[in-house]
N, C-alpha and C positions, 0 to 999 in steps of 0.2 A: 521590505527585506525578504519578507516568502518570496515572491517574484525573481529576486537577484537567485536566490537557492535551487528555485528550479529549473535555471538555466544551467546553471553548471556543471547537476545530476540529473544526465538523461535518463529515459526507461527507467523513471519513476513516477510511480503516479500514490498519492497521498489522501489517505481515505479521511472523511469528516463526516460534514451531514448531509452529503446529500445523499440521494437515492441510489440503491447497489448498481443499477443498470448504467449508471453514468458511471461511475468507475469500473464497471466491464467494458464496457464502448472506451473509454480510455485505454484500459489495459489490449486489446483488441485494433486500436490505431495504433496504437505501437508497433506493434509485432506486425501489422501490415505493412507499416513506413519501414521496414527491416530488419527492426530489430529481433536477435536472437536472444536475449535476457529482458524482460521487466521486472523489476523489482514493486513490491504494495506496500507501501508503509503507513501505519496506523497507532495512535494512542489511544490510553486506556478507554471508556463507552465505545468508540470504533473498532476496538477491535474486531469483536463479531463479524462485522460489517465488512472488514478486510478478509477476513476466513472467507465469508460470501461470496466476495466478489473471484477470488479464488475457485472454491469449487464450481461455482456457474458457468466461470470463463472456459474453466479445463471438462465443463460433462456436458454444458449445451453449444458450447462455440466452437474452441479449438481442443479439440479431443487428444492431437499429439503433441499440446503442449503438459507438459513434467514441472510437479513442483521439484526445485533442484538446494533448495535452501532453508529453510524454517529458522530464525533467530527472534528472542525474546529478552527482552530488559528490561528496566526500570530507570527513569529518569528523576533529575529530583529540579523543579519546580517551584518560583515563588507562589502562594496563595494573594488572593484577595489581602489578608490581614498582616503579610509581610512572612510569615512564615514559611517553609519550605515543606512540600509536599511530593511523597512519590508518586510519579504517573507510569506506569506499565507500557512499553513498548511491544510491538510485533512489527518483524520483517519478514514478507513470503517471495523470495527468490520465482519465477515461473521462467522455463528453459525453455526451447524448440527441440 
């Protein structure tokens, strides 16, 4: 179902676990293949890791790209145990 998601919503790229440089090199083919917006999206432990990929992308790659967005949430989630748990959101808009 991830897969169906990320067709639909282009110039998004979705931070987890891997390594920050893989989601710069993502956000970076984007903007190469044309696009003028990519969007980073991340939950709660990743977040950091979306900040990262952010400032990297914009102070050692593309320097006139502009963060144009910052949004932040909270999601509610089932747990392991059946309960519902909040997970924190972060959305970094970057412009041309």
């Amino acid at each position: 179902m991830i897969g169906l998601q990320e067709k639909k919503e282009e110039n998004v790229v979705l931070v987890g676990k891997k390594p920050v440089m893989n989601y710069v090199l993502a956000v970076i083919t984007q903007f190469q293949a044309g696009a003028n917006e990519v969007e980073i999206r991340a939950r709660g432990r990743a977040i950091s890791k979306a900040v990262d990929v952010a400032e990297v992308t914009r102070s050692r790659f593309l320097q006139q790209v502009k963060i144009a967005d910052i949004k932040i949430g909270t999601e509610e989630r089932p747990s392991q145990t059946g309960e519902k748990i909040n997970v924190s959101t972060i959305s970094i808009k970057l412009k041309k």
